[in-house]
C-alpha positions as CSV (number, residue, x, y, z in Angstrom):
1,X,0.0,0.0,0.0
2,X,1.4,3.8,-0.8
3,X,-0.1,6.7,0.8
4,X,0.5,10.0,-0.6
5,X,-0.4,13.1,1.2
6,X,-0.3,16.3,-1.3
7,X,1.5,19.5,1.0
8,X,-1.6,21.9,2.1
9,X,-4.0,19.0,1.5
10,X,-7.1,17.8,3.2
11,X,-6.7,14.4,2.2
12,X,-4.6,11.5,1.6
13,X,-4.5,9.2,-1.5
14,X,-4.1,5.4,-0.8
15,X,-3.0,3.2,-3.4
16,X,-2.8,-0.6,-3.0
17,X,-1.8,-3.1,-5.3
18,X,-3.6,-6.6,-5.6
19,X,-3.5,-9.1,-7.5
20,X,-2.4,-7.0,-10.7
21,X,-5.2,-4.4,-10.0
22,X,-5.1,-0.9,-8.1
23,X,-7.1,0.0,-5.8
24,X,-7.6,3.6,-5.2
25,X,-9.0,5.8,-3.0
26,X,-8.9,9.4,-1.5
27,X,-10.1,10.3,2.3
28,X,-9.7,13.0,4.7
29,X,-7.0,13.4,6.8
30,X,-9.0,14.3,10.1
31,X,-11.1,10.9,10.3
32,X,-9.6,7.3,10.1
33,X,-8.5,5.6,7.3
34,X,-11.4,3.8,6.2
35,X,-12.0,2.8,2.6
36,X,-15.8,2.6,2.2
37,X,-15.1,3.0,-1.9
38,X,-12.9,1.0,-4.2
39,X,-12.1,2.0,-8.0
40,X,-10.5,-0.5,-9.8
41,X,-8.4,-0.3,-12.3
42,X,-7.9,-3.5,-14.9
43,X,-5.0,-4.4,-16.7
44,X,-4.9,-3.6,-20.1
45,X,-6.5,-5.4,-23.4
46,X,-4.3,-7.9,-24.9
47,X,-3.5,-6.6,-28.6
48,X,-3.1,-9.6,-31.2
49,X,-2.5,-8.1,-34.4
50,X,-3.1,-10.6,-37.3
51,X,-0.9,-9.3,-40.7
52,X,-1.0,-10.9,-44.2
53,X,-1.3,-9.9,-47.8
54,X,-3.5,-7.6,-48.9
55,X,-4.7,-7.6,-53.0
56,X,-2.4,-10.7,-53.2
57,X,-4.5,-12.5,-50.4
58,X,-6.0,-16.4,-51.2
59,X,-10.0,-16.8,-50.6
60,X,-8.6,-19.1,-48.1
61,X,-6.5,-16.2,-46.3
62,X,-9.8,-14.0,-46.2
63,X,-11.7,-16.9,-45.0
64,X,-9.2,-17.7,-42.5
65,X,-8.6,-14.3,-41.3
66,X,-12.5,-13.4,-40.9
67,X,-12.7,-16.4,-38.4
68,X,-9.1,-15.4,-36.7
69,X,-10.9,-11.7,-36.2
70,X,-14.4,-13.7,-35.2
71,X,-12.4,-15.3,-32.4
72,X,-10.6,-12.6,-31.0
73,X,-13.4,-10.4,-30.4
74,X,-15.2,-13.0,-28.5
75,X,-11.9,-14.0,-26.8
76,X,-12.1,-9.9,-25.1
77,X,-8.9,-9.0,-27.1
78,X,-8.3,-6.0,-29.1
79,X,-7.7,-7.0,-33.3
80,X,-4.8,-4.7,-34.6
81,X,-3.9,-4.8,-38.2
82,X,-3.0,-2.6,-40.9
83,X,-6.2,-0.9,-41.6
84,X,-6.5,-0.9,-45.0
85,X,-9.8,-1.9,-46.7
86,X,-8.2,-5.0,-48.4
87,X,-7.1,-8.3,-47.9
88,X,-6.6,-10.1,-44.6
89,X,-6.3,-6.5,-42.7
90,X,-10.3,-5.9,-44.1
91,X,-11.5,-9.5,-43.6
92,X,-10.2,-10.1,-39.8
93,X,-11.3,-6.6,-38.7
94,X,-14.7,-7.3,-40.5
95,X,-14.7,-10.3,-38.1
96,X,-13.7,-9.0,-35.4
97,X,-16.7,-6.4,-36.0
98,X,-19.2,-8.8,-36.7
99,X,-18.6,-10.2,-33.1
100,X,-18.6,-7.1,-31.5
101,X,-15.1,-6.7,-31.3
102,X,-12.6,-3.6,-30.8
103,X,-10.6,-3.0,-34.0
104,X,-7.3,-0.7,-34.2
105,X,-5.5,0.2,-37.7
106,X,-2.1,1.1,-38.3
107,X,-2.4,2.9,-41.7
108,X,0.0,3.3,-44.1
109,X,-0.9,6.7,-45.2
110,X,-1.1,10.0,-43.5
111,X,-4.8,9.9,-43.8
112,X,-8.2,7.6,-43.6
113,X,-9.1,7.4,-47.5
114,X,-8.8,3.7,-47.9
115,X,-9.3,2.7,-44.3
116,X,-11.8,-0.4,-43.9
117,X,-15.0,0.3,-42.5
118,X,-14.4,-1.9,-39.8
119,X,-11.5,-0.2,-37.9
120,X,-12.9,1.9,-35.0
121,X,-9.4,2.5,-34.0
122,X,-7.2,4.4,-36.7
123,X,-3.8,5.6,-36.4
124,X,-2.5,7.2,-39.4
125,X,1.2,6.8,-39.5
126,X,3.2,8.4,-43.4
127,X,5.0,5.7,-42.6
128,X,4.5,3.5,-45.7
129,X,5.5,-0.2,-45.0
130,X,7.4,1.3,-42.2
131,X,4.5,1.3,-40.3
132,X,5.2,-2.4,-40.4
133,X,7.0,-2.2,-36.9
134,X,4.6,-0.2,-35.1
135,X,1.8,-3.1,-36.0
136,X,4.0,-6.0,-34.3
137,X,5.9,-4.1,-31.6
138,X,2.6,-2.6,-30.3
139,X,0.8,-6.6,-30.4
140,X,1.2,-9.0,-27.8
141,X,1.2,-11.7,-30.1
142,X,0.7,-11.6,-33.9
143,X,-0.7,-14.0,-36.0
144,X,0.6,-14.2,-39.5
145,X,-2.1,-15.0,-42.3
146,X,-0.8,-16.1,-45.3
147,X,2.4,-14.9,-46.7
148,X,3.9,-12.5,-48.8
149,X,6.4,-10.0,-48.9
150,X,4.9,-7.4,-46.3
151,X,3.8,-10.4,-44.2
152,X,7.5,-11.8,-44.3
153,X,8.6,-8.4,-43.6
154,X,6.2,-8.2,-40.3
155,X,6.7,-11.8,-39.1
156,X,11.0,-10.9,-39.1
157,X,10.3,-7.8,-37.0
158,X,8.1,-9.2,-35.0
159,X,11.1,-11.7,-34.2
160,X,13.7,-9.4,-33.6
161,X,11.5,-7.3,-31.3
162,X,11.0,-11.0,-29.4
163,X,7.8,-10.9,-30.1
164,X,5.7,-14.4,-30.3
165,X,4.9,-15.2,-33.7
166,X,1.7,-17.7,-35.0
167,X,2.0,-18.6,-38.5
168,X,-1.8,-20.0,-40.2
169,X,-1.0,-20.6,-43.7
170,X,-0.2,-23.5,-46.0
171,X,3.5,-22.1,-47.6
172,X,5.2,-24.8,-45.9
173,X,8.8,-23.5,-46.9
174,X,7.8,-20.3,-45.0
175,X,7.2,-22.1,-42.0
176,X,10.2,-23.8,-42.4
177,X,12.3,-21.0,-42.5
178,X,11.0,-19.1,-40.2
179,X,10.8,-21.7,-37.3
180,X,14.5,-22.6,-38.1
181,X,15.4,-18.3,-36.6
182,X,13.7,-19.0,-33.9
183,X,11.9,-21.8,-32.5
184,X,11.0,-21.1,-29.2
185,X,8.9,-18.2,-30.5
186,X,7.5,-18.9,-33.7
187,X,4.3,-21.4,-33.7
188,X,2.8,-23.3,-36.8
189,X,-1.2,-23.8,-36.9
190,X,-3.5,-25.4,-38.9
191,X,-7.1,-23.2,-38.6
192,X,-8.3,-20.1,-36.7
193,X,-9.5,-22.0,-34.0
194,X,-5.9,-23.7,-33.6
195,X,-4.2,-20.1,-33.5
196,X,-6.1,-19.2,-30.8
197,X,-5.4,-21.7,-28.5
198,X,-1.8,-21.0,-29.0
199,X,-2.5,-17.5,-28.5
200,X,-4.7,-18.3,-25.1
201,X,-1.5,-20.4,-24.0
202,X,1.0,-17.6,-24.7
203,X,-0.7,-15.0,-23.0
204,X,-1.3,-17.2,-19.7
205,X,2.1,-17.9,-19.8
206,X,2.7,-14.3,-19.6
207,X,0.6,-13.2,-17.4
């Protein structure tokens, strides 16, 4: 427990720490400490961004990444991708949507012209494929669907910033390659429902 009393102050802030939460409250000096009220603060949202092609995406990456967005939102977690309104960045936050989700976009672009509909979230970045490193550095965990050359780009990033990595597609070589940098952070699945379960089992271990 802290207690901070402000100089010329009536009252004394109590702060107390449980259990990953705060617990805070304010009361007078001139009476005894007793906390009638508590506010608590949560910890934060776990962020799983989910990256993968955009024009050059498969109908199987859409359908894969609509059901990936589908599951996060009912999992309580925040969907993070690029923002755009195409590819796997549309289809999961169109997922996540559909299920009532929270959807946050890292755009390429310095404004919102070809944002998808879905995003509540957007964070214009005139980064270009720079923005690449803010969508896995600010993720807990990110799920790669599909492949391509932006996604490869994401998924190394995402490794050298240590972050865990889930790859969902069917470019065995891919997997291959990138399990081979580094195994103990890099994950292979087969569905949606498979990437979430490693996803579940990450963040436990985290937390």
């Amino acid at each position: 427990m802290n207690n901070k009393t402000r100089p010329d102050s009536p009252v004394t802030e109590i702060t107390l720490i449980r259990a990953g939460r705060c617990v805070a409250q304010t009361i007078p000096n001139d009476i005894t400490p007793v906390i009638s009220q508590l506010y608590f603060l949560p910890m934060r949202k776990i962020v799983v961004g989910v990256m993968g092609p955009g024009k050059g995406a498969t109908a199987t990456d859409l359908e894969r990444a609509y059901e990936l967005g589908q599951r996060i939102a009912q999992q309580g977690w925040v969907l993070l991708t690029g923002g755009r309104n195409a590819g796997v960045m549309d289809a999961a936050s169109q997922g996540a949507k559909a299920a009532g989700g929270l959807t946050v976009g890292i755009l390429p672009s310095s404004d919102t012209q070809n944002m998808s509909d879905a995003v509540d979230i957007a964070i214009a970045t005139d980064m270009g494929s720079g923005r690449n490193n803010i969508n896995v550095l600010s993720s807990d965990v990110v799920i790669a669907c599909g492949i391509g050359a932006g996604t490869a780009s994401e998924i190394a990033l995402a490794l050298k910033g240590g972050k865990p990595v889930v790859l969902l597609s069917d470019h065995h070589k891919s997997q291959k390659f990138f399990t081979s940098l580094s195994p103990e952070t890099v994950f292979v699945a087969v569905t949606p429902a498979d990437a979430i379960d490693v996803v579940q089992a990450i963040v436990q271990k985290s937390h």
